[in-house]
N, C-alpha and C positions, 0 to 999 in steps of 0.2 A: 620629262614632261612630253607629253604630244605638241610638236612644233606646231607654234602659233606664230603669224606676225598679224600687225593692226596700222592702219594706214586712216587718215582722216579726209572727208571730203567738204571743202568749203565750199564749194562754188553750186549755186542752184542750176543755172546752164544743165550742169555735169550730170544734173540727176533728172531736169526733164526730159532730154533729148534721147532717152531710153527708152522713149515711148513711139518715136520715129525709127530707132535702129528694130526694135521685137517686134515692128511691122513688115520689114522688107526683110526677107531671109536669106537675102543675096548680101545685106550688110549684117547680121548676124557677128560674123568669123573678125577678130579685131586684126584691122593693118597693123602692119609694122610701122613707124615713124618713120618721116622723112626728115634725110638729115635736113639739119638746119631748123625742123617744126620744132617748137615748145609745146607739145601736149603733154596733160598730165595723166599718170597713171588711170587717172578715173573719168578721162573723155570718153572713153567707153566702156564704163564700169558696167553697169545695169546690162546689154547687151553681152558684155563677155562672160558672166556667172552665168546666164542662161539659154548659151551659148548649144546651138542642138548635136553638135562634134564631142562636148565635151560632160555632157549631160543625160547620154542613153534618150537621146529624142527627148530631152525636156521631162522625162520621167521623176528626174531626180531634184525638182525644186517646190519648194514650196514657203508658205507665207505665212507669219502670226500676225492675225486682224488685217488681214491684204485683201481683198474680192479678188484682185485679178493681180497672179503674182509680176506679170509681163508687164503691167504699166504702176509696179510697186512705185516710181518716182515721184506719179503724180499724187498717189495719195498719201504718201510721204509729205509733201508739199502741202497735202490740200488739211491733214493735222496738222501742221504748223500756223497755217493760215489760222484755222479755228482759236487756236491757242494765245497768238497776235493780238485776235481780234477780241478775246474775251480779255486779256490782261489790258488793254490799250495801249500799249507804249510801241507799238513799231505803227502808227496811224499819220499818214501825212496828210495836213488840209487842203484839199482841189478846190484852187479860185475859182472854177467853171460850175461845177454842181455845190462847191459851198459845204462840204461836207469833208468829214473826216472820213479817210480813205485809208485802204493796207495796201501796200505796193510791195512784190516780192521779192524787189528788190535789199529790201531792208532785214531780210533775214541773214544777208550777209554783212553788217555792221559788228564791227571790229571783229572782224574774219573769225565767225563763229563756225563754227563745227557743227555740219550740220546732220552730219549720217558718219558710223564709225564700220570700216569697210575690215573683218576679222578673216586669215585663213586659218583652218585647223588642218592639219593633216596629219596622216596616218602609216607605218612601214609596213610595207607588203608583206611583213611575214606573220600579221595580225590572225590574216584568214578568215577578213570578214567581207559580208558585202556590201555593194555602195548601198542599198539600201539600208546596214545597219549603220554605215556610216554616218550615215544620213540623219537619222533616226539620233542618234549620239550626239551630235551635230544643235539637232535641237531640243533634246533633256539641255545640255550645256547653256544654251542660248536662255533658254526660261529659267533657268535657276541663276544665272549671272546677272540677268536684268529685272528679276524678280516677277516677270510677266505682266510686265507694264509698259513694254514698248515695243512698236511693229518691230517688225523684221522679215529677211526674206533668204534664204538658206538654196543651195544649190553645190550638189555635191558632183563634181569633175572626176572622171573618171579615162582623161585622156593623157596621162602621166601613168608613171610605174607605183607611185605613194596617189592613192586615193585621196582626195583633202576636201573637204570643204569651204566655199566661200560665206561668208556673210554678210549680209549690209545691214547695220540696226540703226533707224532713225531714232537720231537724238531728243526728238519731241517726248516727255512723260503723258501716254493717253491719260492717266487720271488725274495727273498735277498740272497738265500742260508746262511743267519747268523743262530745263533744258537737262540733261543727262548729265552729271558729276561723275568726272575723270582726274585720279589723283594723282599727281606727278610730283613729286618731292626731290629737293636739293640736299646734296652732303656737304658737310664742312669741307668737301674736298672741291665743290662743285661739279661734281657727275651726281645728271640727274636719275630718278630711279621711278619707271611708269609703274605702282602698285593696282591701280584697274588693270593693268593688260596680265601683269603676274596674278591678281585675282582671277580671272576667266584661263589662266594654264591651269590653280590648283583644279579649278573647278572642273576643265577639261579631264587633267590628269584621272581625278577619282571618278568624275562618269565609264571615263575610256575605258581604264581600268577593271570594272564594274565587270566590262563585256570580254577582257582578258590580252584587252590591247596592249601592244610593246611603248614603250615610254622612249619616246627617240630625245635625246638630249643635244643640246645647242654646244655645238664646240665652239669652246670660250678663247676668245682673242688676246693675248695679252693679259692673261690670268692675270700674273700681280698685281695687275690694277686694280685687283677685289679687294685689296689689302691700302689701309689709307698707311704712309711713312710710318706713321707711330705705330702702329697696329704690328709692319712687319716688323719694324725691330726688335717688338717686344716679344713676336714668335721666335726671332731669330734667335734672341740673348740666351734665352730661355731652354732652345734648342742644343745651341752650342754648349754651354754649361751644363748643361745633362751628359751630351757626349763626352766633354773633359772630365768630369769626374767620373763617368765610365773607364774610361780608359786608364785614368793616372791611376785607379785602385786595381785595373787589371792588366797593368804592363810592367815589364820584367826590366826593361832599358829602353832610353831614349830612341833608338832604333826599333823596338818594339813594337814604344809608344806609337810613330809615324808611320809605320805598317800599318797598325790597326786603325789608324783615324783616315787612312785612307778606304781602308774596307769599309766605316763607318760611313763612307761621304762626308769628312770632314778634311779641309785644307786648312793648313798650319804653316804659318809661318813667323819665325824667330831672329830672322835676320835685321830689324829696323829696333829702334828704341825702347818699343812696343811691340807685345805678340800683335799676330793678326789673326782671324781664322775665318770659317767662310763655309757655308751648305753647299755642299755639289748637287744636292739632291730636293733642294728647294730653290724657290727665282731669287734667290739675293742675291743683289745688283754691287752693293759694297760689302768691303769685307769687313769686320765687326774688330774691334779692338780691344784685346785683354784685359784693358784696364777699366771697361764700362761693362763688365758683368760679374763683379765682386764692389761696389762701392765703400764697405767698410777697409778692404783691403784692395788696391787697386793692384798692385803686384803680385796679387796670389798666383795670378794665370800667367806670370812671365815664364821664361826657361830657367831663370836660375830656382825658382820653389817649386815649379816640377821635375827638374833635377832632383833635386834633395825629397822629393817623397819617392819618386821611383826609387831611391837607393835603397827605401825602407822596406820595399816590398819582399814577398818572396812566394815560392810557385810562379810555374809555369802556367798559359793558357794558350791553346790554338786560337788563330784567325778563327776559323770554322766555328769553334767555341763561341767562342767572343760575338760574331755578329748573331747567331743562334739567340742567345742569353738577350744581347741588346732589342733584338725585335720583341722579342716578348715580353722584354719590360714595357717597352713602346706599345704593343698589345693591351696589356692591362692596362694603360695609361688611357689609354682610345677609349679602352671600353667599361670603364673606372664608370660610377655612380653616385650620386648621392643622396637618393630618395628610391626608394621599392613600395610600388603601390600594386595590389592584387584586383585585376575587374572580374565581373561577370562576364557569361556572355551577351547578356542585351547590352552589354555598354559598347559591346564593337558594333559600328555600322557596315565592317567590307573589310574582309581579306584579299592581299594580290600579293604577288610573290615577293616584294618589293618593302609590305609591311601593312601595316592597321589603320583601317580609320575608326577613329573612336570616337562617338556620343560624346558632346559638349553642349553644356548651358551657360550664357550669362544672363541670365534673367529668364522668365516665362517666354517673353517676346524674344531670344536671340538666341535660336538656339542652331548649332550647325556638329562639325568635326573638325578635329585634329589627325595628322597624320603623323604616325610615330614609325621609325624604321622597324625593320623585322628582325635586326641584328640588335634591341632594346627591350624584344620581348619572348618572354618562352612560353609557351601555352602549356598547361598545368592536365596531369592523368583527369584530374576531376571535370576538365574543360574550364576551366578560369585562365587568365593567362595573368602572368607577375609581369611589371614593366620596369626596367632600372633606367631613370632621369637622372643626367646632370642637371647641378642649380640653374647655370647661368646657359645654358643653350638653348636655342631657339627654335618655336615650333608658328606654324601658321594655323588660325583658327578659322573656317571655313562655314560664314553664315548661312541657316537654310534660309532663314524669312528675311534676312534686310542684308540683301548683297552688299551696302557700304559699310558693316558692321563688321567687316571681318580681321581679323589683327596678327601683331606678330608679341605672343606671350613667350616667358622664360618657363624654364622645367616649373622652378617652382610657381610660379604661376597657375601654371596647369594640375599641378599637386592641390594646388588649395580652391582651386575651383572642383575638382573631384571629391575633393570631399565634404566642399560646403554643398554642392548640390546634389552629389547620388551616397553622400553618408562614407564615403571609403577610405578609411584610413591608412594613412602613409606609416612607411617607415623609414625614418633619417638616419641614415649610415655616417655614422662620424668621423666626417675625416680622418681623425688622426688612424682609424681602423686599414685606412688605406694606406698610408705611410708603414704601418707595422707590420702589411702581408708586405711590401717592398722591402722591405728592410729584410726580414724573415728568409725569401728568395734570395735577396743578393748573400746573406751569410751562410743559404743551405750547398750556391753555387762554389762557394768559396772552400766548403766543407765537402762537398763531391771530389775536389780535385787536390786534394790532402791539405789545403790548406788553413789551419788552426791556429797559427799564430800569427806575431809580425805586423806590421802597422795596419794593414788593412782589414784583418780580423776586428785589430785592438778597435778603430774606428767604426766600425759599423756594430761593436757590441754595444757601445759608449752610445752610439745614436738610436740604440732601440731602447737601451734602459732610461732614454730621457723621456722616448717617444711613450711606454709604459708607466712614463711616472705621469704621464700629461693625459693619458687613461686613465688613471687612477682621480685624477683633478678631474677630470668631462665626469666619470662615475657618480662620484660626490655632487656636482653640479645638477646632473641628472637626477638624484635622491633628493635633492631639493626642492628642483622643479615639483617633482611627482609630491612630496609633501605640502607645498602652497596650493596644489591644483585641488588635493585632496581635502584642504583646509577651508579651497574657497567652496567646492560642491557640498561639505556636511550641511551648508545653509539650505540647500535643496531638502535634507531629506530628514533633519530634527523632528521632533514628533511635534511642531508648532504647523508643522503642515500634514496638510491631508492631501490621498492622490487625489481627489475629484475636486481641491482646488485650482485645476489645471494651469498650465506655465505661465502663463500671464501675471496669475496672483502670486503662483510660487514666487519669479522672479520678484517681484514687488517687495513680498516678504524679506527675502533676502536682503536686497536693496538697501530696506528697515535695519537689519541687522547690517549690515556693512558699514554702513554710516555711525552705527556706533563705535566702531575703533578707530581709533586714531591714524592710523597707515591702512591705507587703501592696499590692495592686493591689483597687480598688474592685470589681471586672471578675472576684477571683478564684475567687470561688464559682458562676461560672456554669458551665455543661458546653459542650463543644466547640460543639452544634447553637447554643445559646442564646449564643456567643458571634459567631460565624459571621451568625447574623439579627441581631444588633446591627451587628455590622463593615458588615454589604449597606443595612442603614438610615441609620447615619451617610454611608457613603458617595456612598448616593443623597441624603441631604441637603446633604452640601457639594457636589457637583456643580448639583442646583439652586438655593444661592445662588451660586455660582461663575460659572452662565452669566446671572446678573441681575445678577451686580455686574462682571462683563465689558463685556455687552450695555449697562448703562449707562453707564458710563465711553465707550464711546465713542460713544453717544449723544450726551452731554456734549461729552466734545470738539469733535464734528460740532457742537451746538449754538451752543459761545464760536467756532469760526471763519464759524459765519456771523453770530453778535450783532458779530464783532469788524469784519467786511467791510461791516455795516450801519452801524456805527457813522463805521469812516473814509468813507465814501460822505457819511454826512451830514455831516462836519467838510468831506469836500471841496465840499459844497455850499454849503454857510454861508460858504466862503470864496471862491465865485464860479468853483472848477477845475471 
């Protein structure tokens, strides 16, 4: 993102007395602090943005709904005042005139916020000018706060990174409410500002627009991203993927620890309990054998990877071995499980980085998603196909109601693409991913002669299950498609005519539904929304259908030539 920070000004002081410093040009330029002073960053806020060193002579500032950007404080103040005095509640009674009075002092009652003070900045190697800066600066600004609140913008140009300052008064001109800033707690309790991360996407995809570099915040203390449970459960995960890498591709226990050191895996065998541990991740403890099998808590000790390394046979290099391992790691990265095809009016903005895509919730909220560029291919015909995971997370980016913006799941964003621009997805089933892994780890096993012996025997045994449980989704899917089928013929029996349009269709239906006994899951959808489910399932089973085809006679091919290898060598061993 384009490095932003955001800083809040309570104090009314802070923001009038900006109207005394942009008179005297002599105090312009802000002091340093003297030690021992308590001044706050924004004793001379209004004076330092408009600062004439740091601004091209004042060229570079300007105001939404300001007259006069130099004494932006007062009129900051003086819609506050308005807004006071219309709602009544900050009105004190004066025994002298006997009247209800607004004292401005009372805008600071329980240390309210009263102006939200934003930098954006920009890396020199953008190439742009402060005046596009600038200009970027405030598209950002109007589409974050929906163009409902002054503000006053001043782009600095006396650093090497160009930035922007801004200061947005908290007053609503047309609600006169106060500005909503949402700050949320974790069950971990670190809190998390989602207004300040709303104005980075927002910055991001303007910047962007213009061809800006996205300078990124180096993160302190990464695993702190990660709540206890969260990492352990990457860790276990991890580990266990590694261990059964290796114990199906190591020759002896010397091997084994070769290799899981190449891996970034430490192992240790000397206590009660294995132990093992990510080099190459922040894990702070090391993870115990016995909590990443819970059926069998001993599977991961030394004495039952003993006994399976005895079983092996072939040889593999280091070299080999981490090769193989990243690129199962690869696929796993870049693994899917939903393929939805757009248009091109459904993209709003390409940048190197990746897509922003066209999104509705409703007529009234409509904005963008940003999906990476490594999630999408763009198609000869000009469409581009997308591959989402289910459960990762995208940010949805309001045009009209900046507090509307959200954090959806893939599938989330799958079904809103196709309840509003009609698009049907395709669901890549699972199990279809298990059985290109499966497929790779046996073809690796079979590049490097080896055909038999436990590790074969084990991963034939895990693909014939993984193929029978395709064969079960299949069936499952032929189901699907024939209730879907059963419930749309109510659409289209000859009791309806097309020019009784969907309204009465549905009705009709309805009529008939209610006459069977079991209601159909399916029966409250309308013709269109049954129709895009029917085109979805269907392109789902035909894409498991041609993987569990395709493999089967892979298979085949593969047992007639293990089987032709195999009598080759009996006939050798016996001298024909």
């Amino acid at each position: 993102m384009v490095y932003t920070k955001q800083f809040q000004i309570h104090n009314v002081n802070k923001l009038i007395q900006a109207k005394n410093y942009v008179e005297n040009a002599d105090k312009v330029t802000v002091s340093k602090k003297k030690k021992g002073e308590e001044k706050s960053h924004f004793e001379n806020l209004f004076p330092y943005v408009t600062n004439d060193d740091k601004t091209m002579s004042k060229q570079l500032v300007s105001g939404y709904h300001i007259e006069d950007v130099y004494d932006a404080a007062t009129e900051f103040l003086a819609t506050k005042r308005l807004a006071a005095i219309s709602k009544g509640t900050d009105l004190d009674f004066n025994p002298k005139t006997k009247k209800l009075e607004f004292k401005m002092s009372s805008l600071e009652r329980n240390n309210a916020v009263l102006a939200r003070h934003l930098i954006q900045s920009f890396s020199p190697e953008d190439h742009l000018t402060p005046e596009e800066i600038h200009e970027l600066g405030r598209k950002t600004v109007l589409e974050f706060t929906g163009g409902e609140y002054e503000f006053i913008i001043a782009t600095h140009t006396d650093k090497h990174h160009i930035h922007n300052h801004i200061i947005i008064n908290t007053t609503n001109l047309v609600t006169g409410k106060s500005m909503p800033w949402k700050i949320t707690k974790s069950k971990s309790g670190k809190s998390k500002d989602q207004s300040k991360e709303l104005f980075e996407k927002i910055s991001d995809k303007i910047a962007s627009e213009a061809g800006a570099k996205i300078i990124e915040k180096s993160p302190k203390n990464s695993h702190l991203r990660y709540t206890q449970w969260q990492a352990d459960q990457i860790f276990k995960n991890k580990i266990k993927q590694r261990l059964d890498f290796l114990i199906t591709h190591s020759s002896n226990f010397e091997d084994f620890t070769l290799k899981a050191s190449a891996l970034n895996l430490e192992v240790d065998f000397s206590g009660k309990w294995s132990t093992f541990k990510l080099l190459d991740e922040p894990q702070l403890r090391n993870t115990r054998g016995r909590v990443l099998n819970k059926k069998d808590p001993e599977a991961y000790n030394l004495e039952n990877i003993l006994k399976q390394l005895e079983e092996n046979v072939g040889q593999f290099s280091v070299e080999d071995i981490v090769k193989q391992y990243e690129e199962t790691e690869d696929f796993v990265r870049n693994d899917f499980d939903y393929q939805i095809t757009l248009e091109p009016w459904q993209i709003n903005q390409v940048n190197e980085k990746g897509y922003y895509i066209n999104l509705d919730f409703g007529v009234e909220n409509r904005g963008q998603v940003f999906v990476g560029s490594y999630k999408v291919d763009k198609l000869e015909n000009g469409n581009y196909t997308l591959y989402l995971k289910k459960n990762e997370y995208f940010y949805f980016i309001s045009k009209n109601e900046k507090n509307q913006g959200r954090y959806l799941t893939g599938e989330t964003l799958i079904k809103q693409l196709n309840k509003y621009y009609g698009t049907i997805p395709i669901k890549k089933e699972p199990i279809i991913s298990t059985i290109n892994q499966l497929v790779d780890a046996i073809n690796f096993l079979a590049e490097h002669d080896v055909t038999t012996g436990n590790q074969m025997v084990n991963l034939e045994q895990q693909l014939n299950a993984a193929l029978e449980e395709a064969r079960d989704k299949l069936s499952e899917l032929d189901d699907k498609i024939i209730e879907l089928n059963e419930a749309a013929k109510h659409f289209v029996t000859e009791d309806y005519q097309e020019d009784d349009g969907e309204d009465l269709i549905f009705e009709k239906a309805e009529e008939e539904k209610e006459k069977n006994e079991t209601k159909s899951q399916y029966a409250t959808m309308s013709f269109v929304e049954l129709q895009q489910e029917l085109a979805s399932a269907r392109a789902s089973r035909q894409l498991l259908r041609d993987k569990f085809n395709s493999t089967v006679d892979d298979l085949n091919k593969f047992y007639e030539i293990k089987s032709a290898s195999e009598t080759k060598q009996k006939n050798v061993a016996k001298g024909l």
